[in-house]
C-alpha positions in Angstrom: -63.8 86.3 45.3 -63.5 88.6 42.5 -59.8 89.6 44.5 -58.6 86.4 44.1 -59.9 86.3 40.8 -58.3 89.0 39.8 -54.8 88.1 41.7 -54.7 84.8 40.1 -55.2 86.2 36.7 -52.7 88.5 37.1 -50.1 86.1 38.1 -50.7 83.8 35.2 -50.3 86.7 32.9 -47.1 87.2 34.9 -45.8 84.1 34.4 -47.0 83.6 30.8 -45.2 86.9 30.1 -41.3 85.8 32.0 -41.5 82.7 30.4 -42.1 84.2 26.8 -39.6 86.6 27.4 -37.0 84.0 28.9 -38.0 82.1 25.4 -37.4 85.1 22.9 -34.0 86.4 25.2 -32.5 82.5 25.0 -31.3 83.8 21.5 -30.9 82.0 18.1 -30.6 77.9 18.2 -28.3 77.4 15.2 -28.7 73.5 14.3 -25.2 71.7 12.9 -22.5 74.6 12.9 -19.3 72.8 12.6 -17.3 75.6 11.9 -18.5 78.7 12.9 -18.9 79.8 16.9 -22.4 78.6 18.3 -23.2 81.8 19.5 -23.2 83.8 16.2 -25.8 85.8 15.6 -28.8 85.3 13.1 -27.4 88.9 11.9 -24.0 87.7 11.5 -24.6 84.2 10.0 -26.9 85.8 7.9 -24.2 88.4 6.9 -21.4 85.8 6.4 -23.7 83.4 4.4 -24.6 86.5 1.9 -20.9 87.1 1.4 -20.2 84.1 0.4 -22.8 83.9 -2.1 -21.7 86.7 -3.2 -18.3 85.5 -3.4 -19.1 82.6 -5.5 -21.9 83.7 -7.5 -24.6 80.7 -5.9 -27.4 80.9 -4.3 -28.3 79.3 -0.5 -29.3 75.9 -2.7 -25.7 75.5 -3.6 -24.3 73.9 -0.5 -28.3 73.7 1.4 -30.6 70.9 0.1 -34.8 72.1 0.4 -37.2 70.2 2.9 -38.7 66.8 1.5 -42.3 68.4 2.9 -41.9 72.0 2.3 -39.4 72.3 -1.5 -39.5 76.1 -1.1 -38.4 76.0 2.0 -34.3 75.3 2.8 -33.4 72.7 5.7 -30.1 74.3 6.6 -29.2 71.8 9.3 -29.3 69.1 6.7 -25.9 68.0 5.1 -27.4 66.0 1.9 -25.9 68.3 0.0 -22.1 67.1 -0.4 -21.3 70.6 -1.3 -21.7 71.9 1.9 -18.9 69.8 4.1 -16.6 71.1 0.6 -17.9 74.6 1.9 -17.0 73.5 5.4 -13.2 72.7 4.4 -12.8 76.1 2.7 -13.8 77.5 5.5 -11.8 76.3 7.8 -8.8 76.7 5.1 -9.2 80.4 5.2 -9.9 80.3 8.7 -6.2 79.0 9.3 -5.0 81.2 6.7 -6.5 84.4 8.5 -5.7 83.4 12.1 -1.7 82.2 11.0 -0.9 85.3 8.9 -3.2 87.9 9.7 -4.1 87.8 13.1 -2.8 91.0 14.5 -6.3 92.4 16.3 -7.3 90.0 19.2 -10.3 91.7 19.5 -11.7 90.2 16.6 -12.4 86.5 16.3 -10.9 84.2 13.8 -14.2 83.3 12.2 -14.6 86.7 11.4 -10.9 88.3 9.7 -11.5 89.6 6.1 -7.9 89.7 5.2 -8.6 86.5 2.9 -11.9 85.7 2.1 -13.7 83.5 -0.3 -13.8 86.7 -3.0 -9.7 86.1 -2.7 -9.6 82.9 -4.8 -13.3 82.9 -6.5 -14.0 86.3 -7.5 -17.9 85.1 -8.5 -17.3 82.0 -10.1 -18.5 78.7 -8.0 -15.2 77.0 -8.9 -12.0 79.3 -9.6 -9.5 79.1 -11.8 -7.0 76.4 -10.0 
């Protein structure tokens, strides 16, 4: 009895652990990316998002409206905020820009060229100079 016991505990434990490790290994579930690749990383969305504030001078509240239940807390999926599909179409813009002029290492993914970046135009300031 205490075998079986023992055997059946161990299996559960088993199982418990795959399916917490299949869980954590699945990766990152980014909700609503329209323009960057679904499979980014936390790492380099993270990365790209900081640039950008840094680019314009803003914070994550510029183009990311908060939760209704939780106002410290930023829904990123949401797009409330009209700023972000503006976001979205510069994006894309120097997306083109990058991958029509500039695309000379295939290794690298559009998304991700630095030739022209937001700092280009902006240089800190929300809205530049037109």
């Amino acid at each position: 009895m205490r075998n079986q016991t023992f055997t059946t505990f161990s299996l559960i434990t088993l199982f418990v652990t795959i399916g917490t490790a299949l869980v954590i290994s699945s990766g990152p579930s980014h909700k609503n990316l329209q323009v960057l690749p679904k499979d980014i990383s936390a790492f380099k969305l993270d990365s790209i998002m900081q640039t950008y504030n840094t680019a314009l001078g803003v914070n994550c509240k510029f183009c990311h409206v908060a939760f209704k239940q939780f106002p410290d807390s930023l829904d990123y999926a949401s797009d409330a905020e009209p700023m972000k599909d503006q976001a979205r179409k510069m994006m894309r813009m120097n997306i083109h820009i990058n991958k029509t002029w500039f695309y000379f290492d295939s290794t690298e993914r559009p998304e991700y060229l630095k030739t022209v970046t937001c700092n280009t135009c902006h240089k800190g300031e929300p809205f530049p100079d037109q």
